[in-house]
KOLPA-329963 format. One record per atom (N, C-alpha, C, O): atom name; x, y, z; residue number from 1. Coordinates in Angstrom, 1 decimal. Example, Ala and Ser with C-alpha at 12.3 -4.5 7.8 and 13.67 -1.06 7.14 Angstrom:
<sites>
SITE/N/13.2/-5.7/7.8/1 .
SITE/CA/12.3/-4.5/7.8/1 .
SITE/C/13.2/-3.3/7.8/1 .
SITE/O/14.2/-3.3/8.5/1 .
SITE/N/12.8/-2.2/7.1/2 .
SITE/CA/13.7/-1.1/7.1/2 .
SITE/C/12.9/0.0/7.9/2 .
SITE/O/13.4/1.1/8.0/2 .
</sites>
This chain:
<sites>
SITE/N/2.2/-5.7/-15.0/1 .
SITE/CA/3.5/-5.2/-14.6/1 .
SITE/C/3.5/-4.8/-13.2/1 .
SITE/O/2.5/-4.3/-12.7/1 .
SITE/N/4.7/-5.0/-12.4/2 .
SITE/CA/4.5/-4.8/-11.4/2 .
SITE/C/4.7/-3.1/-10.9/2 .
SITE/O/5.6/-2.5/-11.5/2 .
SITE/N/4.1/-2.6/-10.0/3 .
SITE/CA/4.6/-1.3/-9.5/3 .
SITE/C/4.9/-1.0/-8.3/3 .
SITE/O/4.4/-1.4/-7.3/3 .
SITE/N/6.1/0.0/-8.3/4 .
SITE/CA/7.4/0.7/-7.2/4 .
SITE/C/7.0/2.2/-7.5/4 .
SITE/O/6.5/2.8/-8.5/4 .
SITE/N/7.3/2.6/-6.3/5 .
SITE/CA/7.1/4.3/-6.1/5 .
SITE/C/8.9/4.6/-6.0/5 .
SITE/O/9.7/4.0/-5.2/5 .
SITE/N/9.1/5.5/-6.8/6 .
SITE/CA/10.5/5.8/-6.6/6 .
SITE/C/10.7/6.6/-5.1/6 .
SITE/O/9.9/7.5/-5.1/6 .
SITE/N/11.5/6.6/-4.1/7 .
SITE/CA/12.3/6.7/-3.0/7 .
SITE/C/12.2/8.3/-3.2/7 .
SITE/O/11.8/9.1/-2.3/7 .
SITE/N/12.9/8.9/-4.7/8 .
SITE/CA/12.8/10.2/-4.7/8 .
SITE/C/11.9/11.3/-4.8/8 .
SITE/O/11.9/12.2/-4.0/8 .
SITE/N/10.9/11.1/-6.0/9 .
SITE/CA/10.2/11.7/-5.9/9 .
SITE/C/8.2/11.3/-6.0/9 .
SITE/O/7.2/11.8/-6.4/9 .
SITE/N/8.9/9.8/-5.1/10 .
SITE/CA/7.3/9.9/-4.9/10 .
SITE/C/6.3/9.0/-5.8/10 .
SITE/O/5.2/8.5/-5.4/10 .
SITE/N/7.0/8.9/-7.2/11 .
SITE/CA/6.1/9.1/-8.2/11 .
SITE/C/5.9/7.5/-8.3/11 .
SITE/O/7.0/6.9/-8.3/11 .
SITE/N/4.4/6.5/-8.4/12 .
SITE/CA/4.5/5.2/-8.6/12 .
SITE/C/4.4/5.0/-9.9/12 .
SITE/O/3.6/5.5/-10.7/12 .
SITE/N/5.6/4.2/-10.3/13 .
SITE/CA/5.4/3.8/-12.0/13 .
SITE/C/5.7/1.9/-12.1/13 .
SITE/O/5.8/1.2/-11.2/13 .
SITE/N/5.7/1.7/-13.3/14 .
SITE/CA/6.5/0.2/-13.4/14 .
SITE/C/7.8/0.1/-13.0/14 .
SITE/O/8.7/0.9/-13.3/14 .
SITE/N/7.9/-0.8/-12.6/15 .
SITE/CA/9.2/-1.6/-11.8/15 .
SITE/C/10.3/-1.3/-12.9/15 .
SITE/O/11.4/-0.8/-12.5/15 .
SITE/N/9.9/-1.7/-14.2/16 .
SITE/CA/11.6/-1.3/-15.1/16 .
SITE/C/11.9/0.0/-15.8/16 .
SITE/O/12.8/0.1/-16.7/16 .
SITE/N/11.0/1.0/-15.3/17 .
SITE/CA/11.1/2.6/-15.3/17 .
SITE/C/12.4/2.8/-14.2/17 .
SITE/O/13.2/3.7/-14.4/17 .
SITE/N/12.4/2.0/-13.2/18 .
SITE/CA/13.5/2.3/-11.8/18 .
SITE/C/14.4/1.7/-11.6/18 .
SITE/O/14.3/0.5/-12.0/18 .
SITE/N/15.4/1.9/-11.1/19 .
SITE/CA/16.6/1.1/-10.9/19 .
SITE/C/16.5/1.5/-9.3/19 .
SITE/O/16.4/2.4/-8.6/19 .
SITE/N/16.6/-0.7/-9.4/20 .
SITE/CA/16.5/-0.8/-7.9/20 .
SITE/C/17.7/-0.4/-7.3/20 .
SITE/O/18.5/-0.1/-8.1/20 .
SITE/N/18.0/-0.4/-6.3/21 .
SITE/CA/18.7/0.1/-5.5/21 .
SITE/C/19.4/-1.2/-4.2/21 .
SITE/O/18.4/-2.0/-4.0/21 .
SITE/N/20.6/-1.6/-3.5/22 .
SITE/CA/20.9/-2.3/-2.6/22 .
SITE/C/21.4/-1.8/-1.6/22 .
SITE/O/22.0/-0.8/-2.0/22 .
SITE/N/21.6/-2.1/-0.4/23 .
SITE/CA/23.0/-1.4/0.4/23 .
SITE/C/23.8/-2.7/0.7/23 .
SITE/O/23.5/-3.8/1.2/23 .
SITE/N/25.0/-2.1/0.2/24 .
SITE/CA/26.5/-3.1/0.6/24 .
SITE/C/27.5/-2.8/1.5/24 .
SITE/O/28.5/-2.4/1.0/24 .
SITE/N/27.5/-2.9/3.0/25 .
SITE/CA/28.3/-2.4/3.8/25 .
SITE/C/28.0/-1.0/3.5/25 .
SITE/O/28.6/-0.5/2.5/25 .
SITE/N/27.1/-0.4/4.1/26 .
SITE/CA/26.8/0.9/4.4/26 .
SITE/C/26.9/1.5/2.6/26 .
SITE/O/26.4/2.7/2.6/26 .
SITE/N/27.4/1.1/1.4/27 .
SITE/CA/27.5/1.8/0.1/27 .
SITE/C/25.6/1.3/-0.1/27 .
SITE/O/24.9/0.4/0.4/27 .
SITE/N/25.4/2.1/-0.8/28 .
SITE/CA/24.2/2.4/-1.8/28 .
SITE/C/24.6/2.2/-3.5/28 .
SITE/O/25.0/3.0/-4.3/28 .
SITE/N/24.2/0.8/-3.6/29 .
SITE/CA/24.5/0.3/-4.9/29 .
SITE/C/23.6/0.0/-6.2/29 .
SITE/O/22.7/-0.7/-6.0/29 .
SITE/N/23.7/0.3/-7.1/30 .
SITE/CA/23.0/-0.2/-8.0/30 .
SITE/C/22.6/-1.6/-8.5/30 .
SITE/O/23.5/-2.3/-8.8/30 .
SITE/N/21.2/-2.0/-8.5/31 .
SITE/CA/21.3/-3.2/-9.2/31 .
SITE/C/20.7/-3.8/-10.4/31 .
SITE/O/19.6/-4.4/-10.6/31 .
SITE/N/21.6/-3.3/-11.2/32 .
SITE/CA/20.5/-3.1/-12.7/32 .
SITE/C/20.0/-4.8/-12.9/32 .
SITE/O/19.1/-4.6/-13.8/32 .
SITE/N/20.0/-5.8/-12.8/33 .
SITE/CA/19.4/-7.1/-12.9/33 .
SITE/C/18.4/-7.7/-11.7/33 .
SITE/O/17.8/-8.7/-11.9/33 .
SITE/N/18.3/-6.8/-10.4/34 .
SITE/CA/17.5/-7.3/-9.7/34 .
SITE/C/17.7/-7.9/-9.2/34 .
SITE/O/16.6/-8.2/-8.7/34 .
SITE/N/19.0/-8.8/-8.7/35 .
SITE/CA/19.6/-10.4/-8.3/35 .
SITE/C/20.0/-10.2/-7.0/35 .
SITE/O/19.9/-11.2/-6.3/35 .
SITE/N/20.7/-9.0/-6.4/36 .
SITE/CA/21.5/-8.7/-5.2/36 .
SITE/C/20.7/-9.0/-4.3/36 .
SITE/O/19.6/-8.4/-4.3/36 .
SITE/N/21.0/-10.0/-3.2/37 .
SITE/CA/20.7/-10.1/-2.0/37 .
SITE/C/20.3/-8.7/-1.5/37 .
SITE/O/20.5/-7.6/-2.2/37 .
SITE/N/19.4/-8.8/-0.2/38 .
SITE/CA/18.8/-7.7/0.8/38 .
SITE/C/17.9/-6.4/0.0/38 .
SITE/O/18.1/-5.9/-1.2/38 .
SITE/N/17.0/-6.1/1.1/39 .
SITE/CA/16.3/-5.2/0.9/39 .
SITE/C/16.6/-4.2/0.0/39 .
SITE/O/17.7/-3.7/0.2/39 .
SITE/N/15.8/-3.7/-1.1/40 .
SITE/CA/15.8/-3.0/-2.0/40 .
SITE/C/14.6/-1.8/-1.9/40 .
SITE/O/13.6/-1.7/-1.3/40 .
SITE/N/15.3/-0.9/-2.7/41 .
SITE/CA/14.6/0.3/-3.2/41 .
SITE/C/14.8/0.6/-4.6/41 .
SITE/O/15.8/0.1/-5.3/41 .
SITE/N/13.6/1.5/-5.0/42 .
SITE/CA/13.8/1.6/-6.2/42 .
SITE/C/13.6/3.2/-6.1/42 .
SITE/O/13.1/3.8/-5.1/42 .
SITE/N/14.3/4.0/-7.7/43 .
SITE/CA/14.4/5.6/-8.0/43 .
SITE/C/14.9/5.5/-9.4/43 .
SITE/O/15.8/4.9/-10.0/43 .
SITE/N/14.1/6.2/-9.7/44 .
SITE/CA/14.4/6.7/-10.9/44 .
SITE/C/15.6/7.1/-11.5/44 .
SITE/O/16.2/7.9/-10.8/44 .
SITE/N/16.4/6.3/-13.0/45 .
SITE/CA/18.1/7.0/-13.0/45 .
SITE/C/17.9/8.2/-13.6/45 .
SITE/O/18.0/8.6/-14.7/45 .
SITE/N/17.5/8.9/-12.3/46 .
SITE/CA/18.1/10.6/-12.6/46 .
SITE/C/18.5/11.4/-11.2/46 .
SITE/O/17.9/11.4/-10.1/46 .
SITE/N/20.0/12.2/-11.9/47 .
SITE/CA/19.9/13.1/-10.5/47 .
SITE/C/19.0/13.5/-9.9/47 .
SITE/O/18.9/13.3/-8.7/47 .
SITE/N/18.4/13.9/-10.3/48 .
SITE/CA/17.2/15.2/-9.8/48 .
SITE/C/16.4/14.3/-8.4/48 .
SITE/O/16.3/14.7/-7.2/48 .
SITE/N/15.9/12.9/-9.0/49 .
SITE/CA/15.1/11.9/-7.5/49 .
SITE/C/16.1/12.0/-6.9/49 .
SITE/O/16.0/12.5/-5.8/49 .
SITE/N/17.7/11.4/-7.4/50 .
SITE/CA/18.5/11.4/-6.3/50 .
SITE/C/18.7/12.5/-5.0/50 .
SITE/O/18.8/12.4/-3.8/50 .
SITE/N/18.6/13.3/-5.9/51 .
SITE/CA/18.9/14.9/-5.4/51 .
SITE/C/17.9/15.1/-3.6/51 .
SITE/O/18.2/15.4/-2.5/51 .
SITE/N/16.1/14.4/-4.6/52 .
SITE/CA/14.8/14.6/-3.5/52 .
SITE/C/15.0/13.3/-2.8/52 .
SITE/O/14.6/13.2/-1.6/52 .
SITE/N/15.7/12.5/-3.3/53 .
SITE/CA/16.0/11.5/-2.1/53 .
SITE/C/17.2/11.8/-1.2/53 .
SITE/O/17.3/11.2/-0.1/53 .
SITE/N/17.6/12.1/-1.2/54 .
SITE/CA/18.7/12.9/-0.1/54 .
SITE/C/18.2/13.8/1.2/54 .
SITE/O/18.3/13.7/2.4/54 .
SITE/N/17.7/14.6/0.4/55 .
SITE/CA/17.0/15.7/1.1/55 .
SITE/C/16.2/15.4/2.0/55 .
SITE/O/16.3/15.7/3.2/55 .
SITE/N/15.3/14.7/1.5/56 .
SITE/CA/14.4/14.1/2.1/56 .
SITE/C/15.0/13.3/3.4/56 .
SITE/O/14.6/13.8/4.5/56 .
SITE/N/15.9/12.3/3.3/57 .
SITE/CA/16.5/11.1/3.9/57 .
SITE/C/15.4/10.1/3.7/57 .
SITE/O/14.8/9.5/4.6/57 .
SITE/N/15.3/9.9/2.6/58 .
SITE/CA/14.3/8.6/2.6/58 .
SITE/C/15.5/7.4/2.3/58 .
SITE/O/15.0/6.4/1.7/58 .
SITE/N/16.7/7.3/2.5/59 .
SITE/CA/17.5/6.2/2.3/59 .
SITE/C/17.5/5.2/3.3/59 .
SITE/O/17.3/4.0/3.2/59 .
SITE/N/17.7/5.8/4.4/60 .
SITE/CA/17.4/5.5/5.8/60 .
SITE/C/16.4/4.5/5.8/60 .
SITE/O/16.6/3.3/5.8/60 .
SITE/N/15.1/5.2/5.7/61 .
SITE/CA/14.1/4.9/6.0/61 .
SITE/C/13.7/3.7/4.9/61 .
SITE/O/13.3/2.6/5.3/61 .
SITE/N/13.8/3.9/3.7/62 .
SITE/CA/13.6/2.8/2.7/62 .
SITE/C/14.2/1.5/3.1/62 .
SITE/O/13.5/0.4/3.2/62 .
SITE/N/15.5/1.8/3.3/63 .
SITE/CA/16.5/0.2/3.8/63 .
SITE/C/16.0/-0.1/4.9/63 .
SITE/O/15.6/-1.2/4.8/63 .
SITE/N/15.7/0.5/6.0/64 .
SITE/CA/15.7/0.1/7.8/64 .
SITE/C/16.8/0.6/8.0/64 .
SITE/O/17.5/-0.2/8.6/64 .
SITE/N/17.5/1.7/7.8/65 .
SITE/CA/18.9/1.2/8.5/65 .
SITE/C/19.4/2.5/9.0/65 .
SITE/O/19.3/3.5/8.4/65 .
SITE/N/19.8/2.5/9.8/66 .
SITE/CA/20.2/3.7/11.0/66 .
SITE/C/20.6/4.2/10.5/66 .
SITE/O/20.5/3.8/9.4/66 .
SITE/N/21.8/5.9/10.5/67 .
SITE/CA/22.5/6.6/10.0/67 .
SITE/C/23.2/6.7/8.9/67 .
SITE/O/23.0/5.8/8.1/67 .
SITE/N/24.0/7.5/8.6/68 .
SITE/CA/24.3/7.8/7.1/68 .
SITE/C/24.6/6.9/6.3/68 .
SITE/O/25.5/6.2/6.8/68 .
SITE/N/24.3/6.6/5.0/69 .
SITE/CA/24.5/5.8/3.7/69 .
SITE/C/25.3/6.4/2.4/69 .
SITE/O/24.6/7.2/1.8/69 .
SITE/N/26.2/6.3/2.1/70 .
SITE/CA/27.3/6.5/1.4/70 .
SITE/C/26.3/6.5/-0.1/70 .
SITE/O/25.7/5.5/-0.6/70 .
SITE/N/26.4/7.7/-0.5/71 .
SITE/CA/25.4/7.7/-2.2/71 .
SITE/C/26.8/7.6/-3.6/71 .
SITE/O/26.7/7.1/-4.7/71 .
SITE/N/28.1/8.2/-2.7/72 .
SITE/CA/29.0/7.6/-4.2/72 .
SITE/C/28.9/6.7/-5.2/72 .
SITE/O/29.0/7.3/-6.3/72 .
SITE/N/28.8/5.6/-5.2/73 .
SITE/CA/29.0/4.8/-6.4/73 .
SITE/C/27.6/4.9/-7.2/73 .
SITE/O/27.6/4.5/-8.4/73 .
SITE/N/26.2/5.3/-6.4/74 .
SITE/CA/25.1/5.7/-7.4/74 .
SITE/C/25.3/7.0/-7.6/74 .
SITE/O/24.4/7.3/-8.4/74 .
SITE/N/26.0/7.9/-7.4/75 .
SITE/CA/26.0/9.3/-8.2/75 .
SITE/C/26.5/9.4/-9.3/75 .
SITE/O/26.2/10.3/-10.2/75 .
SITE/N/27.6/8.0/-9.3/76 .
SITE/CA/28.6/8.5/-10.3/76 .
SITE/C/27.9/7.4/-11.3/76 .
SITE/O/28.2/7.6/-12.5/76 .
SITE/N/27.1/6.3/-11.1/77 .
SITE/CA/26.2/5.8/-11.8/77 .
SITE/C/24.9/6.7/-12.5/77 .
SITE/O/24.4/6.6/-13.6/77 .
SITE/N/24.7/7.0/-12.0/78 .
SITE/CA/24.0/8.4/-12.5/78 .
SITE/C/24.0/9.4/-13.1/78 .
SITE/O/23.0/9.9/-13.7/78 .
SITE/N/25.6/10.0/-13.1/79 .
SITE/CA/26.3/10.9/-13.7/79 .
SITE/C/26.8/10.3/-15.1/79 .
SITE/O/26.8/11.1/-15.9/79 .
SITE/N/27.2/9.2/-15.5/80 .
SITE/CA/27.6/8.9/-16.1/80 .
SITE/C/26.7/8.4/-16.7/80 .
SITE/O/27.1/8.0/-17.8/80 .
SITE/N/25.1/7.9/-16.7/81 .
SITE/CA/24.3/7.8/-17.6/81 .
SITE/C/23.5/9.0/-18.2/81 .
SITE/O/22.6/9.0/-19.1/81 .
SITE/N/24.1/10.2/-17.3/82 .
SITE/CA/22.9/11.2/-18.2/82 .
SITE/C/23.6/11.8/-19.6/82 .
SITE/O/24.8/11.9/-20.1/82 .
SITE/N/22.3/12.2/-19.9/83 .
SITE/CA/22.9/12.4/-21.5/83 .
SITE/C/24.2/14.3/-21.4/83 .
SITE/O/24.7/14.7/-22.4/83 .
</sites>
C-alpha cells in the first residue's frame, strides 16, 4: 500500500486513511477519487489536522503556491462528515 504523511498532523499512514487534497483557482478542494488534475496533498478527514494544518501554513508549502488558500469548501466537507 502506498504511504502519505498527512499535511496536518504529520502523521505517515496509507494513502486511503487520507483524503487527498487539490487547489482550484486558489480554493482547496477535495478529491475523494484521486483523478483531479495538479499537485496534491493529502490530511486526514478531521477537523482537528485541518485545524494543525492551518496553523502551521503547510498549505502553502504543500501545493508550491504563494499566499493565502481559501479552506471553505474543505471545512464544510469536513464538518459535514463528522459524526
Amino acid at each position: 500500500m502506498p504511504i502519505r504523511t498527512c499535511v496536518g498532523c504529520r502523521v505517515r499512514t496509507v494513502k486511503s486513511d487520507l483524503l487527498r487534497l487539490v487547489v482550484i483557482e486558489g480554493v482547496i478542494v477535495p478529491d475523494p477519487h484521486g483523478r483531479l488534475p495538479g499537485r496534491g496533498a493529502h490530511l486526514h478527514p478531521d477537523p482537528a489536522c485541518l485545524e494543525l494544518a492551518e496553523r502551521r501554513r503547510a498549505f502553502p508549502r504543500a501545493f508550491r503556491l504563494a499566499g493565502p488558500l481559501d479552506t471553505g469548501v474543505l471545512r464544510d466537507r469536513l464538518a459535514a462528515s463528522a459524526p
